[in-house]
N, C-alpha and C positions, 0 to 999 in steps of 0.2 A: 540621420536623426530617427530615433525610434517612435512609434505611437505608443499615444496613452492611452489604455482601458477607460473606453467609457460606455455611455447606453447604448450606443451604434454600433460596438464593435461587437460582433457577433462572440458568446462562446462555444470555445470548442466541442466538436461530438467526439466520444468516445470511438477511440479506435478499437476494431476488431479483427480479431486475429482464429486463424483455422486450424493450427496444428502446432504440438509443441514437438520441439527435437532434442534430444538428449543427446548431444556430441560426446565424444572418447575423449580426452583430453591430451597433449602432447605431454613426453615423459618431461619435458622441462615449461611445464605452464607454472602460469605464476599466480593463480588464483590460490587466496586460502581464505576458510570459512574458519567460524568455532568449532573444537571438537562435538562430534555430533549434530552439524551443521549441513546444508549444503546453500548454494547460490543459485537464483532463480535469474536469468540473464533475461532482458527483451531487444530485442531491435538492437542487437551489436551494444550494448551498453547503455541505451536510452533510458532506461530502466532498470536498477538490479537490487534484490535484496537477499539474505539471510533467511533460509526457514528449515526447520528439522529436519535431518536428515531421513525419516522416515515418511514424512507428508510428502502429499501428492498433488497433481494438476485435476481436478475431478472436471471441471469446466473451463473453454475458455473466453469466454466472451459476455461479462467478466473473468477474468481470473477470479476465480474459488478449486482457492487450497483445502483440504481435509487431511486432518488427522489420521481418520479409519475411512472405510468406503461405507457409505450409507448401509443399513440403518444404526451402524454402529459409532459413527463419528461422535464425538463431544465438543468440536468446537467447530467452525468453519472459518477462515483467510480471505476476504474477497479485495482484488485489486483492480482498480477500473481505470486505466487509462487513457486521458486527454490528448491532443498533441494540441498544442499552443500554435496560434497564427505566426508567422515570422516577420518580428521585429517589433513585436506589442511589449509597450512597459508595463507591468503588473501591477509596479509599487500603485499607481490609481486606484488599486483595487484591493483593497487589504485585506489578508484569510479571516481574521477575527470574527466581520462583519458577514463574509460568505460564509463560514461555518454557522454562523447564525441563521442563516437562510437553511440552509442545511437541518436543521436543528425544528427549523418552523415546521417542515416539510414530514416530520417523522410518523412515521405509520402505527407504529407500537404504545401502548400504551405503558405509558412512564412509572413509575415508582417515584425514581428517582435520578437526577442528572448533575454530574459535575460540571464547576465550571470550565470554558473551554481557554485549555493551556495553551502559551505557547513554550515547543521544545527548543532547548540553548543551541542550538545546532546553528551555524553563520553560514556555512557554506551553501544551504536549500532553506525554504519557508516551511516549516513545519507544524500547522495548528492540531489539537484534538479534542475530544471529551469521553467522557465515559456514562451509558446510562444503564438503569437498571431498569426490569419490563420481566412480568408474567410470560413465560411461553404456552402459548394457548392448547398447543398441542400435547406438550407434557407436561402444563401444569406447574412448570416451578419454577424457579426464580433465576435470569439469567441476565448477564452483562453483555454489553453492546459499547465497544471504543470505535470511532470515530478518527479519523484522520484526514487533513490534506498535506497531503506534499506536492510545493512547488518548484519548477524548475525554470529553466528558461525557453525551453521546447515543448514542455510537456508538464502536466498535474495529475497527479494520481491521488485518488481517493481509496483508502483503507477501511473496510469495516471487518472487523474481529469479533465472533458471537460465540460466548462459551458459560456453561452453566457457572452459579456463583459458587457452588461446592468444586471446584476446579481449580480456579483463579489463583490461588497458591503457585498451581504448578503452571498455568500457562501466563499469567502476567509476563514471567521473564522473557515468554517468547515475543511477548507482544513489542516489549524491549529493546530485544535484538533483532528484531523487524527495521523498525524504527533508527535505531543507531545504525544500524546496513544500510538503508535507503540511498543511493546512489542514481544522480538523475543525469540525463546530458551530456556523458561519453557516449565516443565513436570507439569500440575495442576492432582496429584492424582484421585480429586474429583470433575469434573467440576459445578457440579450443588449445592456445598461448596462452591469455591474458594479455593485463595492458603490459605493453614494452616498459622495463624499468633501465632507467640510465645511473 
């Protein structure tokens, strides 16, 4: 029998991680991305998403992805994740409400915020939003999405921060972020892929 989420159950801290490793891949691995793509793997498959083939790991604890290396970047990636207690049921606890928390919590000063979706996606829990917020440093108008994705091990939180004169061209990544998002495999053999039968 699984436990339910409740006020007792502790949540998760964010795991932290010290070095990232870029494996060779075997000539018969069976990863593929979008053209112009690569795959960011964590923990054997615990974690994997989709992001440009040209962005980078600038930090990792969070994960923050960049586009350019400071002070040139236009957008930033940040991926924070949870690992879940073993054997806690979630459904108790529903993203909608936690996004909301989330949401109370915000540092920036707002413009404006959508409401918060959820993506059609069955197989993981997906909530987001989108806001918009003065950047204090430059002065101009810049967009903030939001994200949770849940798993059964593990929750990652997404934030994506890119100026609003951008957004054309990086929405789509934000997209394919999101549609990748893969939570809860064990990949045997990283630099294989998953074994296909």
């Amino acid at each position: 029998m699984t436990k339910r989420r409740n006020k007792t159950t502790p949540i998760p801290k964010p795991r932290q991680y010290k070095h990232v490793a870029t494996l060779p891949l075997h000539d018969k691995h069976t990863w593929t991305a979008p053209e112009g793509y690569k795959i960011l793997m964590v923990d054997r498959g615990l974690v994997s998403f989709n992001l440009p083939g040209d962005w980078y790991i600038h930090a990792m604890d969070p994960f923050d992805i960049r586009d350019k290396a400071p002070p040139d970047e236009t957008c930033h990636l940040q991926a924070t994740l949870y690992r879940a207690p073993a054997g806690v049921d979630w459904s108790g606890l529903p993203l909608i409400p936690l996004m909301e928390k989330v949401i109370q919590g915000a540092y920036k000063d707002i413009l404006e915020r959508s409401p918060i979706q959820k993506h059609p996606r069955t197989d993981i829990e997906i909530v987001w939003f989108q806001q918009k917020f003065i950047d204090k440093e430059e002065n101009r108008p810049a967009f903030s999405r939001i994200a949770m994705a849940r798993g059964q091990t593990v929750h990652v939180l997404f934030t994506f921060d890119y100026w609003v004169d951008d957004a054309a061209k990086l929405e789509p990544i934000w997209d394919e972020v999101i549609r990748s998002v893969m939570l809860d495999r064990t990949i045997a053999d990283p630099i294989r892929g998953e074994t296909l039968h």
